[in-house]
C-alpha positions in Angstrom: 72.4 -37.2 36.9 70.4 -34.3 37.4 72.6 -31.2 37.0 71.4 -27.9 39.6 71.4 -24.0 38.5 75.3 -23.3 39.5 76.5 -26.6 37.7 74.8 -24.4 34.4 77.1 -22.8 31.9 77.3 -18.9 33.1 75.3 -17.7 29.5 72.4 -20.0 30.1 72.1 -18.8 33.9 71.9 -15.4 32.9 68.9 -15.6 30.1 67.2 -18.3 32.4 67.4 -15.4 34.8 66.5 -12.8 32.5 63.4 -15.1 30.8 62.0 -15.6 33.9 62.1 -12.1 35.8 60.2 -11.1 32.6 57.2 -13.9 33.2 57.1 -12.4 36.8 56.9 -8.9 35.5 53.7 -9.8 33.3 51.6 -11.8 35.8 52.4 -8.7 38.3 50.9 -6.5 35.6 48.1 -9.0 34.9 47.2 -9.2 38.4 47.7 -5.4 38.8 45.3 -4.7 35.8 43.1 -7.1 36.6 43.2 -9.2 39.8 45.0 -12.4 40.3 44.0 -16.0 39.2 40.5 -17.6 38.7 38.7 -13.8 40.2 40.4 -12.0 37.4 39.1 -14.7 34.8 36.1 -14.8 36.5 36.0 -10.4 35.7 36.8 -11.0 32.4 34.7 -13.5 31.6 31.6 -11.5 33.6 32.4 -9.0 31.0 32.8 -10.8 28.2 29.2 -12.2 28.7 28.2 -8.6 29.8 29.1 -7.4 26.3 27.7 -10.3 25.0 24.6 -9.6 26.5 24.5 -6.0 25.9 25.2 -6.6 22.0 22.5 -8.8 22.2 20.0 -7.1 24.2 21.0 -4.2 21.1 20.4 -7.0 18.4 16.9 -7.8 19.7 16.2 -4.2 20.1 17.0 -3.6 16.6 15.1 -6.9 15.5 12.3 -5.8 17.7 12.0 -2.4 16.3 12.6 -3.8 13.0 9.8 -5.8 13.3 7.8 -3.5 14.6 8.3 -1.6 11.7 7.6 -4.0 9.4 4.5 -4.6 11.2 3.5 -1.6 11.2 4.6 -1.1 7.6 2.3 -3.8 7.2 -0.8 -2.8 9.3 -0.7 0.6 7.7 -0.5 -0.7 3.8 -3.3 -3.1 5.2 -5.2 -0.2 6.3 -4.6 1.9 3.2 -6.1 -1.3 1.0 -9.3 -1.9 3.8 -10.1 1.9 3.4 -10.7 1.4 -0.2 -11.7 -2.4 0.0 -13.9 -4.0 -2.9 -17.5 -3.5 -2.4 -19.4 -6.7 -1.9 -21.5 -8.0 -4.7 -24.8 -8.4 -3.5 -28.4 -9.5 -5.1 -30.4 -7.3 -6.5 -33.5 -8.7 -4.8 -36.8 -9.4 -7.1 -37.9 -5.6 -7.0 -35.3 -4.2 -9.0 -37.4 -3.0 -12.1 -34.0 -3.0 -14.4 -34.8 -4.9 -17.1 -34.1 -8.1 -15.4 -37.5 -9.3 -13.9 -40.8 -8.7 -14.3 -44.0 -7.5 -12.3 -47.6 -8.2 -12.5 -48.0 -6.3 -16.1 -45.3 -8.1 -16.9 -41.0 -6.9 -17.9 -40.4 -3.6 -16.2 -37.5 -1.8 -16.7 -37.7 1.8 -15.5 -33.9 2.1 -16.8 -35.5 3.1 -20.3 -37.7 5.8 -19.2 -37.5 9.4 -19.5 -37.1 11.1 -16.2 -35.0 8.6 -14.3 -32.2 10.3 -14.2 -32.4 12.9 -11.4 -31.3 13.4 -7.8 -35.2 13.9 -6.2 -36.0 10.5 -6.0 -39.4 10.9 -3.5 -41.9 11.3 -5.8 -43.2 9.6 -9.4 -42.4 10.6 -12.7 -43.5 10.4 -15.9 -47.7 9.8 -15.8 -47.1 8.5 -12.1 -47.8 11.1 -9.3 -47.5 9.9 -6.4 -44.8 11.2 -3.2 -43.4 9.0 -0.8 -43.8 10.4 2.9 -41.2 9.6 5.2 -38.3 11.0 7.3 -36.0 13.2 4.7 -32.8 11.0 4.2 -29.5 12.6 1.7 -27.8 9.5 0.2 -24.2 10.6 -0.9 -22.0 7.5 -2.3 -18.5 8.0 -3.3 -17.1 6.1 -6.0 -13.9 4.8 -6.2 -11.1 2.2 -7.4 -9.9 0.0 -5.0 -6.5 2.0 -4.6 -9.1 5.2 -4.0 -8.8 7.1 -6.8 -12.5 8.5 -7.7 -14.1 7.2 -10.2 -15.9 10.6 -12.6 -18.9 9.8 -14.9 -19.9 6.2 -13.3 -23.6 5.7 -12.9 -25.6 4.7 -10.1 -29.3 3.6 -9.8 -30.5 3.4 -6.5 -33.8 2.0 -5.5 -35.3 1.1 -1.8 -39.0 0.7 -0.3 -41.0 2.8 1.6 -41.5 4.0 5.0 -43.8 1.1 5.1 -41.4 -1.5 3.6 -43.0 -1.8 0.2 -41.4 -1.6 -3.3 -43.0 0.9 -6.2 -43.9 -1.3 -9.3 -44.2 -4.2 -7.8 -45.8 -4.3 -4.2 -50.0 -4.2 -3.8 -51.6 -0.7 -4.1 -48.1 1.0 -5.5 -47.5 -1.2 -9.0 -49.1 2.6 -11.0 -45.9 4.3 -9.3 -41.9 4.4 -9.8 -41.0 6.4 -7.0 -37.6 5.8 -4.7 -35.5 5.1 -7.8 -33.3 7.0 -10.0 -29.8 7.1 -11.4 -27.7 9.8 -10.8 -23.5 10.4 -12.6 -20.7 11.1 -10.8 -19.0 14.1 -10.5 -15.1 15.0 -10.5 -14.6 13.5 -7.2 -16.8 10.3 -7.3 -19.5 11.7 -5.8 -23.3 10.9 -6.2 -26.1 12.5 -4.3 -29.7 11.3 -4.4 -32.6 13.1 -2.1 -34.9 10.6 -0.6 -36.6 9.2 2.4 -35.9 6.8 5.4 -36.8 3.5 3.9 -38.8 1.2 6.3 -37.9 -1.9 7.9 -39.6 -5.2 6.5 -39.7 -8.6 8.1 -36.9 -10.7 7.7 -34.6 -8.1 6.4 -32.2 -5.2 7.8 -32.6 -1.6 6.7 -31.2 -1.2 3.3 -31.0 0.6 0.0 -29.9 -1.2 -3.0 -27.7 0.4 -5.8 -26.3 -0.6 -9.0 -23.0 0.6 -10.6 -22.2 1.3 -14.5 -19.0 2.6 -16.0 -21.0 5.3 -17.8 -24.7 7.1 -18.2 -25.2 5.4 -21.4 -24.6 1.5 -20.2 -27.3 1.8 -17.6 -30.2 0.4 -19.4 -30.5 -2.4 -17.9 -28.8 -4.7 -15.0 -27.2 -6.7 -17.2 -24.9 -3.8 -17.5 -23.6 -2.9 -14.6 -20.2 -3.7 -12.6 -21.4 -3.7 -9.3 -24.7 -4.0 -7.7 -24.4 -4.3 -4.1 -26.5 -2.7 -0.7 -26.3 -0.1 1.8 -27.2 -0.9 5.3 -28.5 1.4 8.2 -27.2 1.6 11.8 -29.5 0.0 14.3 -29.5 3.5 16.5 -30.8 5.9 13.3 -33.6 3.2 12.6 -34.5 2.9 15.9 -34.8 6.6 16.1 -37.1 6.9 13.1 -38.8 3.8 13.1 -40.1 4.9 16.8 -43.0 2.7 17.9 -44.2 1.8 14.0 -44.5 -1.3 12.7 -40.6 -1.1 11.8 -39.6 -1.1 14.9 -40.7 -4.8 15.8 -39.4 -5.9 12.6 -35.8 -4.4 13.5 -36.3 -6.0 16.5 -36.8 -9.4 15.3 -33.3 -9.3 12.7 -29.7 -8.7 13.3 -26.8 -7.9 11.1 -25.8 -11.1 11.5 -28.9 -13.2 10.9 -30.0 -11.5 7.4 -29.2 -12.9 4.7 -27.2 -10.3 3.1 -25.3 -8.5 5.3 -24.7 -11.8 7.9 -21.1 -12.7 6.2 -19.5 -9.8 7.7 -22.3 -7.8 9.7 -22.2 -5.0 6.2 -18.4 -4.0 7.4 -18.0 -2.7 3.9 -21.7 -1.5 3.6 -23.0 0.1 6.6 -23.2 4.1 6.1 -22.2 6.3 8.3 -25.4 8.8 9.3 -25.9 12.0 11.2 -28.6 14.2 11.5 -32.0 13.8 13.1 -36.0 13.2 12.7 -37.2 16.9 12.3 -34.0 18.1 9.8 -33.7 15.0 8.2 -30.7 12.4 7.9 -27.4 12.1 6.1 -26.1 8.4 4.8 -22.5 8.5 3.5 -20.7 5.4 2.2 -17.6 4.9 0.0 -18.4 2.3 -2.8 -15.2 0.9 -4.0 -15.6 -1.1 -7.0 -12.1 -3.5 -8.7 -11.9 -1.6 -12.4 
């Protein structure tokens, strides 16, 4: 039989009383605090989820800026290495006169001769006379390691045609001369200068210069010596200047970086100078040559 609050023992009354006055005391203050029921559950869950979201939206800040970062950590150490990229190797082509090929009189290796060193590279030397005409053009390479520290006392020999797109020592009427070749060291800072002219534009290839690299003056006797031989290239808008209405001009206008057969891998993005200057002062072609040692 069920027993009611007065049939209780006086004690228990009293801390039944006391027990349950102090569970009406905290739900006032709960409600109080907070509101009542499923609104003040609904509050603190809102805020739960707002911290939630606002520790997250500061996580994926952090992890986006971190990633940035990283990225552009990345892209920067990425652009450090492109700067000083490895040069392509490229051919030599079959008028190198290096020791490597011959010519109508048969191996010609201008390498060996006395007088090939020097930064004048227009006209002959030795028994040879003869000056190539042309637009003036200073050729300045800088050498370096791929992490782009210069590279003092390398050698370079540089060769390139004409105005009209023919070779010395090996193309009709010019086999008697050498000129548009010579080798040249560099300095403290990598540096190589040569004084030349614009070279022409022949069918089926783009404006170029060839050049060959050796780790020192004495090594470059020959092309089997060298480290590097690779080419220059020419902007389209400083041929198109010079060239003008000569024969050059149609033959620029029939190639394309990316239809000759050297520079069509990656349209000479390692190769293509940089030029300034003009017709009547003459032309400046700057390119940094980067070579693995």
């Amino acid at each position: 039989m069920d027993k009611s609050f007065a049939d209780l023992p006086p004690d228990l009354r009293r801390r039944l009383l006391l027990e349950g006055l102090s569970g009406f005391g905290l739900i006032t203050l709960l409600q109080a605090c907070g509101g009542g029921g499923a609104s003040s559950s609904a509050a603190s869950n809102s805020a739960g989820a707002s911290s939630a979201s606002t520790a997250s939206s500061v996580s994926g800040s952090v992890a986006t800026s971190s990633a940035s970062a990283s990225s552009a950590r990345s892209s920067s150490a990425s652009s450090g290495n492109s700067a000083c990229s490895n040069i392509p190797g490229e051919t030599a082509g079959p008028y190198p006169a290096d020791g490597t090929n011959s010519n109508s009189s048969g191996l010609v290796n201008v390498l060996t001769q006395s007088g090939i060193v020097r930064s004048d590279i227009r006209a002959s030397f030795g028994s040879a006379s003869g000056v190539a005409a042309g637009v003036p053009l200073t050729l300045v390479l800088t050498l370096t390691n791929t992490a782009c520290t210069p590279l003092a006392g390398y050698a370079v020999y540089l060769w390139h045609c004409n105005r009209d797109g023919n070779y010395s020592l090996y193309s009709t009427g010019i086999t008697a001369e050498n000129y548009l070749r010579g080798v040249q060291v560099s300095d403290a800072n990598g540096e190589i200068r040569f004084t030349s002219i614009f070279p022409g534009c022949y069918s089926g290839r783009w404006p170029h210069i060839h050049f060959e690299v050796y780790a020192s003056l004495a090594a470059a006797v020959s092309g089997n010596n060298d480290v590097k031989t690779s080419q220059l290239a020419l902007p389209a808008s400083s041929c198109a200047t010079v060239y003008g209405s000569a024969s050059g001009q149609a033959n620029l206008a029939a190639i394309s970086l990316s239809t000759d057969n050297v520079f069509s891998d990656d349209s000479a993005a390692l190769q293509m100078a940089s030029v300034s200057g003009d017709v009547t002062t003459g032309y400046t072609a700057s390119l940094r040559v980067s070579i693995a040692t």
